[in-house]
N, CA, C and O of each residue as an XYZ file, in Angstrom:
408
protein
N      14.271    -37.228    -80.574
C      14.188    -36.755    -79.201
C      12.715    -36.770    -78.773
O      11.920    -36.275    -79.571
N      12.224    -37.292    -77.572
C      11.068    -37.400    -77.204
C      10.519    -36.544    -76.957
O      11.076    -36.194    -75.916
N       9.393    -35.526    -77.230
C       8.266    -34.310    -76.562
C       8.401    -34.742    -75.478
O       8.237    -35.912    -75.130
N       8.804    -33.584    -74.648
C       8.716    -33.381    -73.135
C       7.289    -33.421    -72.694
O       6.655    -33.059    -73.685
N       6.497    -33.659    -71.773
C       5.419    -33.819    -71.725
C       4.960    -32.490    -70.353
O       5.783    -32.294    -69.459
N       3.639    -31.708    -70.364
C       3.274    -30.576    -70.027
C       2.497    -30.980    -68.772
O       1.829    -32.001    -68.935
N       2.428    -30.432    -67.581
C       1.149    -30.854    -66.764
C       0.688    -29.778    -66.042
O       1.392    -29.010    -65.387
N      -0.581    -29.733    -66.179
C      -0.790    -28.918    -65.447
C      -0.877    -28.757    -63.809
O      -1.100    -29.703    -63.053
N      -0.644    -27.278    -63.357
C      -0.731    -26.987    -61.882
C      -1.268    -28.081    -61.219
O      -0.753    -28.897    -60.454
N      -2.649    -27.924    -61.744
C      -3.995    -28.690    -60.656
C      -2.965    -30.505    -60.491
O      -2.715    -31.052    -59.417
N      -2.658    -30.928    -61.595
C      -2.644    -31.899    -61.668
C      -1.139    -31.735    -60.585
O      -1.250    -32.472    -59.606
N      -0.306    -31.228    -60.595
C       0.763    -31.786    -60.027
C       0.325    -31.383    -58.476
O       0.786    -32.030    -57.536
N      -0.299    -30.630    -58.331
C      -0.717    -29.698    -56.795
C      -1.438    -31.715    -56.175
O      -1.086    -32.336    -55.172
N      -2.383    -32.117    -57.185
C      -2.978    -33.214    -56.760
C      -1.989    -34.663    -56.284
O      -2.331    -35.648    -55.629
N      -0.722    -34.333    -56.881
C      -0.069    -35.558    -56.916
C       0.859    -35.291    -55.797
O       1.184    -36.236    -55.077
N       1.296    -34.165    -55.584
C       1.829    -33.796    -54.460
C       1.200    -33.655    -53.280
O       1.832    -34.212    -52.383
N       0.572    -33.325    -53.050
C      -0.668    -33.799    -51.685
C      -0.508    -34.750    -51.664
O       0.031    -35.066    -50.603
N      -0.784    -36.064    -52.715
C      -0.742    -37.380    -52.138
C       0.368    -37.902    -51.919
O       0.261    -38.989    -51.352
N       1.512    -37.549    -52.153
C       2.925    -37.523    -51.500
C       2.764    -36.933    -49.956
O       2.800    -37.523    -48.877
N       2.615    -35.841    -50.212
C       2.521    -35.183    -48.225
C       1.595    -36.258    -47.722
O       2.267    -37.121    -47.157
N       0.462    -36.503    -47.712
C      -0.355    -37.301    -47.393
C      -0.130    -38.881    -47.227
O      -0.761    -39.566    -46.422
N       0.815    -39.344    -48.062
C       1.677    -40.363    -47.451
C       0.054    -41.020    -48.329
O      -0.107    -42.021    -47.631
N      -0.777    -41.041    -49.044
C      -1.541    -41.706    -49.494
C      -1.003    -42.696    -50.501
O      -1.630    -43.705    -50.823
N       0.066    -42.402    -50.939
C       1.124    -42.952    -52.085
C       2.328    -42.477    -51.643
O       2.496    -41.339    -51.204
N       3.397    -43.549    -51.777
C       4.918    -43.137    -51.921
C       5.516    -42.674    -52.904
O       4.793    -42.619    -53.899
N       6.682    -42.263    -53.071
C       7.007    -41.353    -54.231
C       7.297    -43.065    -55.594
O       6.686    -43.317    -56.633
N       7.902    -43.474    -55.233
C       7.989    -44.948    -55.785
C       6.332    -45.474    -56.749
O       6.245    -45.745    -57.946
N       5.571    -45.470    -56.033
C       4.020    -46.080    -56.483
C       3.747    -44.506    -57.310
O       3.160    -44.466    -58.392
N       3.953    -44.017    -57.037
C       3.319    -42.228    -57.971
C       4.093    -42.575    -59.053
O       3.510    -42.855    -60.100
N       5.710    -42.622    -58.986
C       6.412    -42.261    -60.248
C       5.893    -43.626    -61.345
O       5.847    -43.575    -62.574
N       5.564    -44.722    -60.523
C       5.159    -45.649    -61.305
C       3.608    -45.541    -61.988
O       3.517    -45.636    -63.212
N       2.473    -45.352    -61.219
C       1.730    -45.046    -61.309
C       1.174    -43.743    -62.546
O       0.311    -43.787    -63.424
N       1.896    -42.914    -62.212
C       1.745    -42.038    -63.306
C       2.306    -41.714    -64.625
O       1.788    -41.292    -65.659
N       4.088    -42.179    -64.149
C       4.541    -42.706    -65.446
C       5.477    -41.418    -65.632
O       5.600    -40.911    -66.747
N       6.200    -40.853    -64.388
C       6.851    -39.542    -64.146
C       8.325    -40.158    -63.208
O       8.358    -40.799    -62.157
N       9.107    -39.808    -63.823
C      10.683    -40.008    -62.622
C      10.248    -39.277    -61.602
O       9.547    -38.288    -61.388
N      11.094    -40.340    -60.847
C      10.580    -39.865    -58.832
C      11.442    -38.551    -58.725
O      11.061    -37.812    -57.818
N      12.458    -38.124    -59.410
C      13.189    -37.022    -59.335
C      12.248    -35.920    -59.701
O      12.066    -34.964    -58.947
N      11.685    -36.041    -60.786
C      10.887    -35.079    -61.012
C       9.384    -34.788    -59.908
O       9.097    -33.699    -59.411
N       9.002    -35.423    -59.823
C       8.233    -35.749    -58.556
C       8.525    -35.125    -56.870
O       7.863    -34.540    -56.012
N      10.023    -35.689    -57.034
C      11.104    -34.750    -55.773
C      10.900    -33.451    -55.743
O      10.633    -32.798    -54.734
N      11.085    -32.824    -57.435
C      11.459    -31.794    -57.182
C       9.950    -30.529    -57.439
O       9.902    -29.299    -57.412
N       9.113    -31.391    -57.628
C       7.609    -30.703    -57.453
C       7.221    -30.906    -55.939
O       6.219    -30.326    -55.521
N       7.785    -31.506    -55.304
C       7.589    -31.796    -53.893
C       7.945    -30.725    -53.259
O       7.225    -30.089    -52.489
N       9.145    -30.461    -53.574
C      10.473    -29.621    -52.942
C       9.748    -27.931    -53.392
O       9.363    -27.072    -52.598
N       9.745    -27.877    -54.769
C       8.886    -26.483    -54.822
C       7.822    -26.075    -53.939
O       7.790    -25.062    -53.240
N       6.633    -27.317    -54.096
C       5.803    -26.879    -53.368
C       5.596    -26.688    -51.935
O       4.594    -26.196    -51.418
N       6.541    -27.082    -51.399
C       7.046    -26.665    -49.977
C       7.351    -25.347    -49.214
O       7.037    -24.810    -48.152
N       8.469    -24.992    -50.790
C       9.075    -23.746    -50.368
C       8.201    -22.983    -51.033
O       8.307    -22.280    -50.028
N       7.534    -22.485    -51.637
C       6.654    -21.641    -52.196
C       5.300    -21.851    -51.028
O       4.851    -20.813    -50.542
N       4.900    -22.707    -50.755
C       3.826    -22.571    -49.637
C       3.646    -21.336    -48.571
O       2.563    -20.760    -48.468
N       4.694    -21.005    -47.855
C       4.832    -20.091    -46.718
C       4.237    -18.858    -47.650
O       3.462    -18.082    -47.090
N       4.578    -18.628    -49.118
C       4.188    -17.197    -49.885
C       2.670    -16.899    -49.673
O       2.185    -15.771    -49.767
N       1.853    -18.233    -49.323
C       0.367    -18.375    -49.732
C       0.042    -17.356    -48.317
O      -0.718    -16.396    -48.437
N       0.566    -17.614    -47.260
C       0.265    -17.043    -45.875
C       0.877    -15.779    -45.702
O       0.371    -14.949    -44.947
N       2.287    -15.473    -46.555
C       2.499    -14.068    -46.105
C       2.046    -12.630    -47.021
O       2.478    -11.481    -46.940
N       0.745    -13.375    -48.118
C      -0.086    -12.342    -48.396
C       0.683    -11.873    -50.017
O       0.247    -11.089    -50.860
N       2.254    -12.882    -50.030
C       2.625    -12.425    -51.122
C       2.641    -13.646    -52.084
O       2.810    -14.855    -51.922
N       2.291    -12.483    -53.624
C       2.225    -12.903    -54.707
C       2.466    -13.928    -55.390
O       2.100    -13.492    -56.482
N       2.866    -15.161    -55.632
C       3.597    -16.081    -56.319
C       4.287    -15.497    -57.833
O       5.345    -15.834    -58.364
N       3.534    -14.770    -58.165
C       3.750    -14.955    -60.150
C       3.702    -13.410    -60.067
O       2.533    -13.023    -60.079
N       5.009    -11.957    -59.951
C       4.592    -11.443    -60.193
C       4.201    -10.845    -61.754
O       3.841     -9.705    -62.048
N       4.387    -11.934    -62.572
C       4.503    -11.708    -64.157
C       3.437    -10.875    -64.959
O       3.668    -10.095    -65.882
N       2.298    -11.184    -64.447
C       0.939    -10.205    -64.949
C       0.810     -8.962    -64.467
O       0.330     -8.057    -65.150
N       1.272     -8.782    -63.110
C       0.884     -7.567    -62.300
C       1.838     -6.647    -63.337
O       1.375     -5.627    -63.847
N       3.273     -7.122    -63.613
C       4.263     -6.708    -64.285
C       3.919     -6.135    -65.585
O       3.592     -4.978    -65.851
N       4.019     -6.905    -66.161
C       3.239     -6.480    -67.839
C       1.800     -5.199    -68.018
O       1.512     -4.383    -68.894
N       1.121     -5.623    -66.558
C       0.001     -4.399    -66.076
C       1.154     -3.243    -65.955
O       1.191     -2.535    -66.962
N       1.914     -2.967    -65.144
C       2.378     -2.086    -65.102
C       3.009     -1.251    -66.043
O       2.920     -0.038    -66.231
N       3.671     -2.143    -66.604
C       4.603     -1.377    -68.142
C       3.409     -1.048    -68.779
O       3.259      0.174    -68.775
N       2.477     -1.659    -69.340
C       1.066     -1.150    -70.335
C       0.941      0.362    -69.838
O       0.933      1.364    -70.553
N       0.818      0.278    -68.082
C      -0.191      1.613    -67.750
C       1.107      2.538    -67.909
O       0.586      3.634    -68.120
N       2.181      2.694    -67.927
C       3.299      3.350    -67.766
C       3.783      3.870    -69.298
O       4.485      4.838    -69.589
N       3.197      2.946    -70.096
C       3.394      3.303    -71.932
C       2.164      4.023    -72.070
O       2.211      4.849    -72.981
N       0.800      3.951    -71.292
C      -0.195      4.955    -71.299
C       0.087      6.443    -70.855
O      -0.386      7.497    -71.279
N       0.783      6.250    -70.108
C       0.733      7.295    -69.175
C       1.635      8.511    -70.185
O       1.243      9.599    -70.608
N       3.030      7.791    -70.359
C       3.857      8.466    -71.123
C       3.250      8.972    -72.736
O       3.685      9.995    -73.266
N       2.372      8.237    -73.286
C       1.429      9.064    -74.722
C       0.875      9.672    -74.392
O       0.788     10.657    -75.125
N      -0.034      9.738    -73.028
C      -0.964     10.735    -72.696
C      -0.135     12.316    -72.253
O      -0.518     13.442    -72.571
N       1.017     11.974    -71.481
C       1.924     13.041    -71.270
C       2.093     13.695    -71.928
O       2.108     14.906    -71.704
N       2.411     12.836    -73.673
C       3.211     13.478    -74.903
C       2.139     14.499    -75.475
O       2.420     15.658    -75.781
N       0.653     13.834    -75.603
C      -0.224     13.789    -76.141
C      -0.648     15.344    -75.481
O      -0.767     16.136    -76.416
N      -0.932     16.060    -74.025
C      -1.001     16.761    -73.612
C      -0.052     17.853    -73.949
O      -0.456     18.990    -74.195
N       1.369     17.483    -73.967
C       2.236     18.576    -74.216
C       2.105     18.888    -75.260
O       2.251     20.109    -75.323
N       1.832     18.331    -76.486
C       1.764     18.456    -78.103
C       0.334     19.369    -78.080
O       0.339     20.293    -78.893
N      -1.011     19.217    -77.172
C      -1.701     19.990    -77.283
C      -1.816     21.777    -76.807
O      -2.400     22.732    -77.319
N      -0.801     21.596    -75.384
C      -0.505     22.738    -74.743
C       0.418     23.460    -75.657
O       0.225     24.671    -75.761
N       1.316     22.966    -76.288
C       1.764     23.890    -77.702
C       1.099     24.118    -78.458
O       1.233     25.247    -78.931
N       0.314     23.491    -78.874
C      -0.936     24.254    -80.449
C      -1.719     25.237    -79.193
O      -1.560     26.414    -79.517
N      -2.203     25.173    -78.382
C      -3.436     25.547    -77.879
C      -2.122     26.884    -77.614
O      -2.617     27.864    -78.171
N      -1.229     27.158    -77.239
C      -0.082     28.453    -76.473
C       0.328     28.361    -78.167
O       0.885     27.294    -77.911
N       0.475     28.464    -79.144
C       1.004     28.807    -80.001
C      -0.845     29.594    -80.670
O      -1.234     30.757    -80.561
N      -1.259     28.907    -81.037
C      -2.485     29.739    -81.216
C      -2.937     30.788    -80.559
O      -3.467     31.643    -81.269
N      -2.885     31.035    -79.183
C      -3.357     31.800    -78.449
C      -2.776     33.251    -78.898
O      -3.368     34.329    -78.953
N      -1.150     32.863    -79.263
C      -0.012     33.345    -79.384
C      -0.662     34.397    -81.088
O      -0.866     35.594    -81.290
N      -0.754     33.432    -81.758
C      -1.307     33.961    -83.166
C      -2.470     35.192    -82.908
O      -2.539     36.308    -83.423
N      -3.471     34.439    -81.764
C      -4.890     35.935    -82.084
C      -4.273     36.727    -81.114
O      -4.949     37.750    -81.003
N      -3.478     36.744    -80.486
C      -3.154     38.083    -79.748
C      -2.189     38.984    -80.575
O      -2.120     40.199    -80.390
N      -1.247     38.126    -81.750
C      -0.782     39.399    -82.461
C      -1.335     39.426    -83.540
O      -0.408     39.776    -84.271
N      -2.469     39.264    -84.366
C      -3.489     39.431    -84.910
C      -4.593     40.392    -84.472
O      -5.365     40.942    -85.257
N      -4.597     40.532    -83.250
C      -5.633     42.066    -82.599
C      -6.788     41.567    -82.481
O      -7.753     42.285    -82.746
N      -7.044     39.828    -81.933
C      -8.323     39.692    -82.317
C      -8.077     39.684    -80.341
O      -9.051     39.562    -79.598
């Protein structure tokens, strides 16, 4: 079975412009680069519909912001624990020198 082959953003963002741009047809690209025009289609077709996101201020990928969040939210919850575990020693001690007579 053949390795699927990887490309990056920049590179397909570049090849697709020159599709919109009519600088190349999808025909001369798929040949040219050595990519089915389907696949080509359908980087066309994404980058179309994902465009309007760039202008309405929203996110593309919220995948990082995501993973930020759970991190600070697994912080938050040890520090919680971490506090309550101290407010018991610190109220259980307190507890000790007051019936001790100190």
């Amino acid at each position: 079975m053949p390795k699927r082959k990887h490309y990056t953003a920049e590179f397909k963002t570049r090849v697709v412009l020159e599709l919109l741009t009519a600088q190349k047809g999808l025909m001369q690209a798929s040949r040219e680069y050595g990519i089915k025009d389907t696949i080509l289609s359908r980087w066309k077709q994404e980058f179309l519909e994902r465009a309007p996101q760039l202008f309405n201020g929203e996110p593309a990928d919220n995948h990082e912001a995501d993973q930020r969040i759970a991190e600070l939210e697994r912080m938050v919850g040890k520090l919680t624990l971490e506090l309550d575990l101290t407010k018991k020693a610190l109220g259980y001690s307190n507890w000790i020198g007051k019936t001790s007579g100190e």
